[in-house]
VEXVEXVEX-269554 format. One record per residue (C-alpha): x negated, y negated, z negated; residue in three letters. Coordinates in steps of 0.05 Angstrom, whole numbers, plus 5000, padded with zeros to 4 digits. Layout:
REM residues N
NODE    u    v    w residu
NODE    X    Y    Z    ala
...
//
This chain:
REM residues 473
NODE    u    v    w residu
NODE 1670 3038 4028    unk
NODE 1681 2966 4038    unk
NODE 1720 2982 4104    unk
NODE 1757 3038 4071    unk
NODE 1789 2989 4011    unk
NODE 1800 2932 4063    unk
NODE 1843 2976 4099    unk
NODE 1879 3005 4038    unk
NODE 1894 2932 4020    unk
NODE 1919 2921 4083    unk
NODE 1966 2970 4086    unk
NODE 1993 2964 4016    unk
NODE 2005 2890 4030    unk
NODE 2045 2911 4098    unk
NODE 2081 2957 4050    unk
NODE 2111 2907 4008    unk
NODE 2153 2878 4060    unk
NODE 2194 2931 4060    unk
NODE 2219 2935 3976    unk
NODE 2253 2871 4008    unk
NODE 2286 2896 4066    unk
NODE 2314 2956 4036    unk
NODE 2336 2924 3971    unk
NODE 2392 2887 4028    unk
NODE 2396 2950 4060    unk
NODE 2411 2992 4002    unk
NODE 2459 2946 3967    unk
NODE 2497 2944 4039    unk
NODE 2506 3013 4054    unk
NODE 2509 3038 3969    unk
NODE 2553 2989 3946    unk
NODE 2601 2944 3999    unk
NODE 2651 2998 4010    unk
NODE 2663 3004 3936    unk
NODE 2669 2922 3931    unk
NODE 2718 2915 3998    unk
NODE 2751 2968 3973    unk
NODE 2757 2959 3885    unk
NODE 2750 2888 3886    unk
NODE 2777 2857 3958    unk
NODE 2825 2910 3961    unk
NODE 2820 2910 4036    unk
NODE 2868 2954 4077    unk
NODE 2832 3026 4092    unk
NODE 2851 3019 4164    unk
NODE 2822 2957 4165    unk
NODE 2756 2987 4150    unk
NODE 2755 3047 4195    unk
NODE 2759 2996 4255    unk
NODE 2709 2944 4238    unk
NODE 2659 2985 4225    unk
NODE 2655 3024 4295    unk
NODE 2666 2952 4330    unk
NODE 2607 2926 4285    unk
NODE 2561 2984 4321    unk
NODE 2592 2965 4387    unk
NODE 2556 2901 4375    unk
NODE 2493 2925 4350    unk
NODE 2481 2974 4411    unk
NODE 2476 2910 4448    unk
NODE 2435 2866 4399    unk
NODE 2384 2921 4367    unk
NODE 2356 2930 4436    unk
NODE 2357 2854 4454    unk
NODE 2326 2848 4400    unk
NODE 2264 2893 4407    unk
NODE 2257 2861 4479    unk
NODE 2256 2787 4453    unk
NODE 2207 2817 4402    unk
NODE 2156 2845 4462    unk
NODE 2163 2779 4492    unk
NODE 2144 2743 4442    unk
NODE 2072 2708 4433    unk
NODE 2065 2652 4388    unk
NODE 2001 2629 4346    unk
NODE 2029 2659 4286    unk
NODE 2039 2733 4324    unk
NODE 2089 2771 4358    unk
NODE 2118 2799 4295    unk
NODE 2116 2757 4232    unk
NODE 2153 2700 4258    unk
NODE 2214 2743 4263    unk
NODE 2210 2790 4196    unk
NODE 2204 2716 4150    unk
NODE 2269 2684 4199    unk
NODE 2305 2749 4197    unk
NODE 2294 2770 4123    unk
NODE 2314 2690 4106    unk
NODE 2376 2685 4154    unk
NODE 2392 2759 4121    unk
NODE 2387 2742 4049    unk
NODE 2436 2690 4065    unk
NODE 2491 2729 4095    unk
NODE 2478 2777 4041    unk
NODE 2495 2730 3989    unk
NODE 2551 2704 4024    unk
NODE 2582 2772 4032    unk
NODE 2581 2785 3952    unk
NODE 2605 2720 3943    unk
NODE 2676 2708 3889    unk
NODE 2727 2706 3951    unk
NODE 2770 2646 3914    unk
NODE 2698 2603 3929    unk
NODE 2733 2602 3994    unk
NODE 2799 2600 3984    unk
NODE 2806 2672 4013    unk
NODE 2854 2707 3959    unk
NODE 2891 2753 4008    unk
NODE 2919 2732 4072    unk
NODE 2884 2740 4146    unk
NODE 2826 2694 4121    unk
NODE 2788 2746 4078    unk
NODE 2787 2797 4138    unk
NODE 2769 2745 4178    unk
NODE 2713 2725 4138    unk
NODE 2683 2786 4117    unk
NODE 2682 2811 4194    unk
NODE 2649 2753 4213    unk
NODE 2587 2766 4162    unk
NODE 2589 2842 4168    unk
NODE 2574 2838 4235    unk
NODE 2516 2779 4223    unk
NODE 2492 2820 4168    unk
NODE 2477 2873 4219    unk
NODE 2444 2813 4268    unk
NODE 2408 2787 4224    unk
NODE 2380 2847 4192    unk
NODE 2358 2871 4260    unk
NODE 2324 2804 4273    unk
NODE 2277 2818 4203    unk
NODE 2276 2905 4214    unk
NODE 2256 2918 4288    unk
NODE 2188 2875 4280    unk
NODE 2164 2901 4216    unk
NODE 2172 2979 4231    unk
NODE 2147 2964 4312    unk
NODE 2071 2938 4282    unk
NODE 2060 3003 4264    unk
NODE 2043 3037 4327    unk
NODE 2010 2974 4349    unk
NODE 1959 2974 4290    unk
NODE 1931 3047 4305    unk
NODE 1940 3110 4365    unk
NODE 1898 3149 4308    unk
NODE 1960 3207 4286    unk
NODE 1917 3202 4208    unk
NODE 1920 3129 4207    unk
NODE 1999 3132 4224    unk
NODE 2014 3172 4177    unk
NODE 1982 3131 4113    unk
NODE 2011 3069 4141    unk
NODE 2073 3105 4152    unk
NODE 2068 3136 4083    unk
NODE 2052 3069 4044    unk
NODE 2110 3031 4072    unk
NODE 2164 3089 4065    unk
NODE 2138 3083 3984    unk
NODE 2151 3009 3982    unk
NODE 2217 3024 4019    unk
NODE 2234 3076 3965    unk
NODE 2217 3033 3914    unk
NODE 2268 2981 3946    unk
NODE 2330 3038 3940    unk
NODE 2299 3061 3876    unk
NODE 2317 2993 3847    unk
NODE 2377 2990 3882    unk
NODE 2414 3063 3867    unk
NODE 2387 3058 3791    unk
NODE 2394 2987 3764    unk
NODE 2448 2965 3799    unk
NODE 2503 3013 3757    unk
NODE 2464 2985 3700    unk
NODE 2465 2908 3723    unk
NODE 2537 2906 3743    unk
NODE 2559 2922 3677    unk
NODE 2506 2879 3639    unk
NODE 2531 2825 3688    unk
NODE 2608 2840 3692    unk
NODE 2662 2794 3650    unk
NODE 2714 2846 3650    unk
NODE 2740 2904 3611    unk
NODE 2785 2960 3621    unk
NODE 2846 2971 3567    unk
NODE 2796 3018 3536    unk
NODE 2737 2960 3515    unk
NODE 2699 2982 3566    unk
NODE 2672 2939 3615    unk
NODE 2686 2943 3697    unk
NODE 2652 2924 3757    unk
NODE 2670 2855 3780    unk
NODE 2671 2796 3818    unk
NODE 2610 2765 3779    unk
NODE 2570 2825 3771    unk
NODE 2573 2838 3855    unk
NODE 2555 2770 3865    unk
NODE 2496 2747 3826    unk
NODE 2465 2813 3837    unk
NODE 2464 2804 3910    unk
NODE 2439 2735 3896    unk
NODE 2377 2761 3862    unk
NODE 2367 2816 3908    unk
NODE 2373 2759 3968    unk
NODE 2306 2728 3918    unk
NODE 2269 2784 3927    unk
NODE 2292 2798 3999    unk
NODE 2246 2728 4019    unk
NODE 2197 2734 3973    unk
NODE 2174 2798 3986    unk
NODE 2171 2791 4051    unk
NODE 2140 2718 4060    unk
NODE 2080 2748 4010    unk
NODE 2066 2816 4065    unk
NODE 2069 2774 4122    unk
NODE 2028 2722 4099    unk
NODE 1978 2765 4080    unk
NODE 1971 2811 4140    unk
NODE 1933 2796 4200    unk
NODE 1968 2816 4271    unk
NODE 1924 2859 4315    unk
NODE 1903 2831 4386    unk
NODE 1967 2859 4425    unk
NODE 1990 2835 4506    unk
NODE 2055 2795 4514    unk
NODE 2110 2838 4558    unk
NODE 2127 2811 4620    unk
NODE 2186 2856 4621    unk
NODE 2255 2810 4612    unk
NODE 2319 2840 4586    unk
NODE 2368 2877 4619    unk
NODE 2416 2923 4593    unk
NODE 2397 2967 4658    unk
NODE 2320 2966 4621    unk
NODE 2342 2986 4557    unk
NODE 2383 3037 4584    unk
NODE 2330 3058 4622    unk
NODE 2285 3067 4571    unk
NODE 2329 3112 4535    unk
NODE 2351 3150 4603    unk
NODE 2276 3163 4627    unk
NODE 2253 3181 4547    unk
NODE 2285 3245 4535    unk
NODE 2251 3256 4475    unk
NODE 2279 3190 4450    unk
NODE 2349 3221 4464    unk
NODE 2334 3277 4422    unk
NODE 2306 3231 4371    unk
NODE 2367 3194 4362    unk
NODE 2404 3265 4347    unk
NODE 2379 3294 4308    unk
NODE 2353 3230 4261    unk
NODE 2426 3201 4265    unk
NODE 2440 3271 4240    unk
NODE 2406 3282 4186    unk
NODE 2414 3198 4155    unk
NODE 2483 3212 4163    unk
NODE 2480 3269 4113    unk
NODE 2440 3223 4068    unk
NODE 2483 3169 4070    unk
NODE 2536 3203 4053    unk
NODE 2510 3217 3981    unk
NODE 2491 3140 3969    unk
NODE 2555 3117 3993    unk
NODE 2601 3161 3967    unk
NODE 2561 3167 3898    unk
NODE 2592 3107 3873    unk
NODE 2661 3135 3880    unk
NODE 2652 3204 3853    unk
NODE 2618 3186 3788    unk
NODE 2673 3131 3777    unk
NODE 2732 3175 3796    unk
NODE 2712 3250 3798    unk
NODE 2661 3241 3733    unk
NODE 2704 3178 3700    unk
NODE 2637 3149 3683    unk
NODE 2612 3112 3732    unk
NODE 2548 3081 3699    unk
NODE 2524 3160 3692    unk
NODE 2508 3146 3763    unk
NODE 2449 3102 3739    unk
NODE 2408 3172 3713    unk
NODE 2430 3210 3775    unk
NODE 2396 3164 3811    unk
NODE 2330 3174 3775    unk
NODE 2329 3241 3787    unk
NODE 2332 3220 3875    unk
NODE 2278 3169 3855    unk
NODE 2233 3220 3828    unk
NODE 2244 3262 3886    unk
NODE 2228 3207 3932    unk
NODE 2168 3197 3906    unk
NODE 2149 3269 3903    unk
NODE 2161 3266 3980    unk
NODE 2114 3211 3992    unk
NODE 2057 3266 3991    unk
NODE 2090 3319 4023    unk
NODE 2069 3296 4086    unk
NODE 1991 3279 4064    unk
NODE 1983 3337 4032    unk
NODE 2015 3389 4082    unk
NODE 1982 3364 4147    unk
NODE 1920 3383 4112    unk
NODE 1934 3461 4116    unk
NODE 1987 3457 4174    unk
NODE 2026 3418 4224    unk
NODE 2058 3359 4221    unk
NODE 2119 3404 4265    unk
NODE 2122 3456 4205    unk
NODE 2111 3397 4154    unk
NODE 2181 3366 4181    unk
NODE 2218 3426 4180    unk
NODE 2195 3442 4114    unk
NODE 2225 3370 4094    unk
NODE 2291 3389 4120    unk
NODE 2298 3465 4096    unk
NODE 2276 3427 4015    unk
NODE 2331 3372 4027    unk
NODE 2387 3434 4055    unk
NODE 2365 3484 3993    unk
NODE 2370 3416 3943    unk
NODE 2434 3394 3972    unk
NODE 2469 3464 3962    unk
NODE 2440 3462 3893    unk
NODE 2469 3399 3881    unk
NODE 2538 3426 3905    unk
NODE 2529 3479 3854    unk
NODE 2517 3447 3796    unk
NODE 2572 3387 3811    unk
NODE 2631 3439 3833    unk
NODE 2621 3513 3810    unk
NODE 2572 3495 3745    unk
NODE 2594 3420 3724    unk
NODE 2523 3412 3702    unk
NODE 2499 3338 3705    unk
NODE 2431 3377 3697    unk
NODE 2431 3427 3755    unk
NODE 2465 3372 3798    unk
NODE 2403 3327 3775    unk
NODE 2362 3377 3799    unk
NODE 2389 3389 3862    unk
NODE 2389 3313 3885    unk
NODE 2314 3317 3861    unk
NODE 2291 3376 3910    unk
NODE 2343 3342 3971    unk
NODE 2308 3272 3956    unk
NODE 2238 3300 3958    unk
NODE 2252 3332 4028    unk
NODE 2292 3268 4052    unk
NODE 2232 3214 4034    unk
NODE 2186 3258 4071    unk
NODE 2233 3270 4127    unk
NODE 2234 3189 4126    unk
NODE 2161 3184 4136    unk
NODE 2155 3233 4184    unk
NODE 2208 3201 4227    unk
NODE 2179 3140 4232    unk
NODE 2115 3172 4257    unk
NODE 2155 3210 4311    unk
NODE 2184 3148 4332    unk
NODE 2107 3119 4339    unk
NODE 2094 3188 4377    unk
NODE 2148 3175 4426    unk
NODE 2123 3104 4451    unk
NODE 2056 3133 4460    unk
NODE 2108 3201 4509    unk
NODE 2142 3146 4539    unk
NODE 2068 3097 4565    unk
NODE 2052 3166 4599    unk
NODE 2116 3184 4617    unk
NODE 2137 3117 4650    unk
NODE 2082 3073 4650    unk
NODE 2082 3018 4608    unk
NODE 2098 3011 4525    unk
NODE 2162 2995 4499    unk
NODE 2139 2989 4417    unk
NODE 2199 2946 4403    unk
NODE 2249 2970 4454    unk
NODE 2236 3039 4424    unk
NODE 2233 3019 4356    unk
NODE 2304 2982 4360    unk
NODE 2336 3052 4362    unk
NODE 2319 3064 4298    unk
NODE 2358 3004 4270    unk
NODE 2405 3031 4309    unk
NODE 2410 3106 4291    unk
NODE 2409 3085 4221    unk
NODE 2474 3044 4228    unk
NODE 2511 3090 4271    unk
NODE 2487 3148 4215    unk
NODE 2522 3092 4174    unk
NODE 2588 3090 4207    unk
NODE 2591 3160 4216    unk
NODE 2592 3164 4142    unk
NODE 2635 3104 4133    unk
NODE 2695 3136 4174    unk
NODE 2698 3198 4153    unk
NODE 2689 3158 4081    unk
NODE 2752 3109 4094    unk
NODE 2790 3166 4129    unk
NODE 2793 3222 4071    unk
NODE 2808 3157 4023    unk
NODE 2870 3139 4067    unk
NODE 2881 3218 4083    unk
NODE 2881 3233 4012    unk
NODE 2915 3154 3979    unk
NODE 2855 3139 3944    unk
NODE 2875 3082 3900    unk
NODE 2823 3033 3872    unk
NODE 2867 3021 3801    unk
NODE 2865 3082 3784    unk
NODE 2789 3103 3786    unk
NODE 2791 3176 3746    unk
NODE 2861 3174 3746    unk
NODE 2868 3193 3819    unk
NODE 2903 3264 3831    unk
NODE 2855 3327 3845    unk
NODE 2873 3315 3921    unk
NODE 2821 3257 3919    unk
NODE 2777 3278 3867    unk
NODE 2764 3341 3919    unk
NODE 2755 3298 3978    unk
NODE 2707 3255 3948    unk
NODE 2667 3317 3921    unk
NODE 2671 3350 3987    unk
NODE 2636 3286 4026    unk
NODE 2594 3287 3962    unk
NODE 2560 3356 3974    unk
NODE 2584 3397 4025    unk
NODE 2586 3348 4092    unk
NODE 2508 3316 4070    unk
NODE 2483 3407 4077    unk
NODE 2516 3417 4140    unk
NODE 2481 3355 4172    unk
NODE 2419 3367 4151    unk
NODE 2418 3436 4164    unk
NODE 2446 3422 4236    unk
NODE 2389 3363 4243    unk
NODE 2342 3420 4232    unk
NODE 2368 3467 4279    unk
NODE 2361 3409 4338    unk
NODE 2295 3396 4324    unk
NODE 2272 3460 4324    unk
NODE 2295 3476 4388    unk
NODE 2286 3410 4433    unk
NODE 2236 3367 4396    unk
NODE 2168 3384 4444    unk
NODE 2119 3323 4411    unk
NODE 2080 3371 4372    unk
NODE 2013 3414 4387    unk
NODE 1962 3408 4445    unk
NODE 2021 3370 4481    unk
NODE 2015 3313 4433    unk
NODE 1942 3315 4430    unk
NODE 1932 3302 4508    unk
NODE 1976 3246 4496    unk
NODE 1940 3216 4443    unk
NODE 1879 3226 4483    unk
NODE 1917 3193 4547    unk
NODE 1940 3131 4502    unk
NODE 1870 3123 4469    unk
NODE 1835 3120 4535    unk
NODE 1883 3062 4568    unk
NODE 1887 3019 4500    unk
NODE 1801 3027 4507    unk
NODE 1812 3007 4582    unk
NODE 1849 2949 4564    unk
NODE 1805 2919 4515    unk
NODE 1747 2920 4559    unk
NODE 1779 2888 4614    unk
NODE 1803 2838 4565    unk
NODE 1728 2828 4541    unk
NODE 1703 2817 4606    unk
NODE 1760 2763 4624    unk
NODE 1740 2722 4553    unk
//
């Protein structure tokens, strides 16, 4: 019993990092088109290129990144080091990125653009530098597919919790905290309310993570003698098909999802004309999410974790086309509540199962190629996740220009944008998830007695390695 409750602790504390990390990485991808767009007023065009050369970047430094991780051996671990200097360096640039651009002198002109491509691209650096470690110590920890899945299940709740906070207070925050009102009395979104809500969000971006990494202990791991090439890294990906299909179908899928949190901002503000209704929406994802959480417990008691996924992604298609429903033909806040309930539920389990797969596919690629690449492998993740992001950033910038969204206007826009924006709303999140699902059904082969004589394979060389490390101490 002892055992059993020093475990739990364990994990829960290696959980908490991660309300940190995604409190950055939620108010990032929810809310920093809506500020360089309403508030910077930043050209559209502008947008559609820096984020694609921004991913440029990060295909070379997310991989770097996971190498330098492997290679790393230092009293403290191989991991922690990096998640406290990359959460730190990352709460920075986070703050610096909400920050009043007349602090700087940058009111229009080349110098704002200037600026805020310089820290969206460190953003993406440094958030890397804090990201990669803390999701790689999970296959490290355990090769036991139960043990994964808890771990993996504890840290996607603390994650949730870290959006939860993020898609339902801030609405609420930035008009507590804004200093400006609309000709109506009511008060807007501002400067002030962007920036000291990233600066408490930066807070709890260190402190969250300095208390899980103090409190976990590292297991025994061996330093990589592998050194970084691009040729590796490509490699790696070349010789790991299953990591190619990976990437697919996840970028997929988070592509369909981010499209609701990043567009959600501008269709309750200009298709609703109430944008602090988005606030409640958002409770009904959070409730979802946490429904999710025990999808995946619960289901791979009676069947597969294969089936279990599937399931996740069928819920999150049937809630999405709900949601469409109830926005477009219905106009019920209710039914549209609803809907983003059932799609959430599927998506937070979908999250938790991915991260397992990803676990999974280091073990594929040891047998496969001979040696473990936990960080190298891990780094795609990061990865996937931002290229899902740009995916939904250009075709979010592009039907904005397309259409002449215009940020003084809000629900004042003409029906041409009001349509766009509830067409990236509901119907493009469906068709991704429903063709993420299609993907995996067909080309995803990590799943049955195939997994199991991995597993087995895996749990047999990590034994074989400990006892010849015994017998050198």
């Amino acid at each position: 019993m002892k055992n059993k409750l020093a475990a739990l602790k364990g994990n829960v504390v290696y959980g908490v990092g991660a309300i940190g990390l995604d409190l950055s990485y939620g108010l990032f991808y929810n809310w920093l088109a809506k500020y360089m767009t309403d508030i910077l007023h930043l050209n559209k065009k502008f947008l559609l290129f820096l984020t694609p050369i921004a991913r440029i970047w990060d295909g070379i430094n997310d991989p770097m990144m996971g190498v330098i991780v492997d290679q790393t051996n230092t009293k403290y671990g191989r991991y922690k080091p990096w998640v406290i200097f990359g959460s730190c360096t990352n709460a920075i640039v986070l703050t610096l990125i909400f920050l009043t651009p007349s602090v700087f002198n940058l009111n229009g002109g080349i110098g704002i653009y200037i600026y805020m491509a310089i820290l969206y691209v460190l953003w993406g650096m440094t958030n890397t530098t804090a990201d990669i470690p803390y999701w790689s110590m999970i296959p490290s920890f355990t090769s036991d597919p139960g043990e994964r899945n808890i771990l993996a299940t504890i840290a996607r709740t603390f994650s949730g919790l870290g959006q939860g906070i993020i898609t339902i207070a801030s609405p609420l925050v930035y008009s507590w905290l804004s200093r400006t009102t609309n000709a109506a009395g009511d008060k807007v979104y501002d400067v002030y309310s962007y920036r000291y809500w990233a600066m408490i969000c930066a807070a709890m971006l260190i402190f969250f993570s300095v208390v899980s990494m103090s409190k976990i202990k590292e297991v025994n791991h061996t330093k990589s003698d592998e050194k970084f090439s691009f040729k590796k890294i490509f490699k790696i990906v070349k010789d790991n098909d299953q990591l190619r299909v990976f990437m697919l179908f996840a970028a997929i899928s988070n592509t369909g999802w981010y499209m609701i949190s990043g567009v959600a901002a501008y269709y309750f503000d200009v298709v609703k004309g109430d944008p602090d209704s988005q606030s409640l929406f958002s409770v009904f994802g959070a409730v979802g999410s946490i429904l999710g959480l025990a999808i995946i417990p619960i289901m791979t008691k009676f069947t597969t974790k294969r089936r279990t996924y599937q399931f996740s992604l069928a819920l999150s298609f049937a809630g999405f086309v709900m949601m469409a429903v109830g926005g477009w033909a219905m106009d019920s806040d209710v039914v549209m509540g609803i809907g983003y309930l059932i799609g959430s539920t599927g998506i937070a389990s979908m999250f938790i199962a991915q991260t397992v797969f990803l676990a999974d596919i280091v073990d594929y690629g040891e047998v496969k190629m001979g040696y473990r690449a936990e960080s190298g492998t891990f780094s795609m993740k990061g990865f996937l996740q931002k290229m899902a992001y740009t995916i939904e950033t250009i075709i979010l910038f592009a039907g904005l220009e397309i259409t002449k969204y215009d940020e003084n206007l809000h629900a004042a826009n003409d029906m041409g944008v009001k349509n766009a924006i509830s067409s990236m709303m509901f119907l493009v999140p469906a068709v991704c998830v429903l063709l993420s699902l299609i993907i995996y059904t067909f080309r995803f082969k990590l799943h049955g007695k195939y997994m199991d004589q991995i597993t087995e394979e895996v749990t047999k060389r990590r034994a074989a390695r400990e006892e010849t490390a015994g017998a050198k101490q």
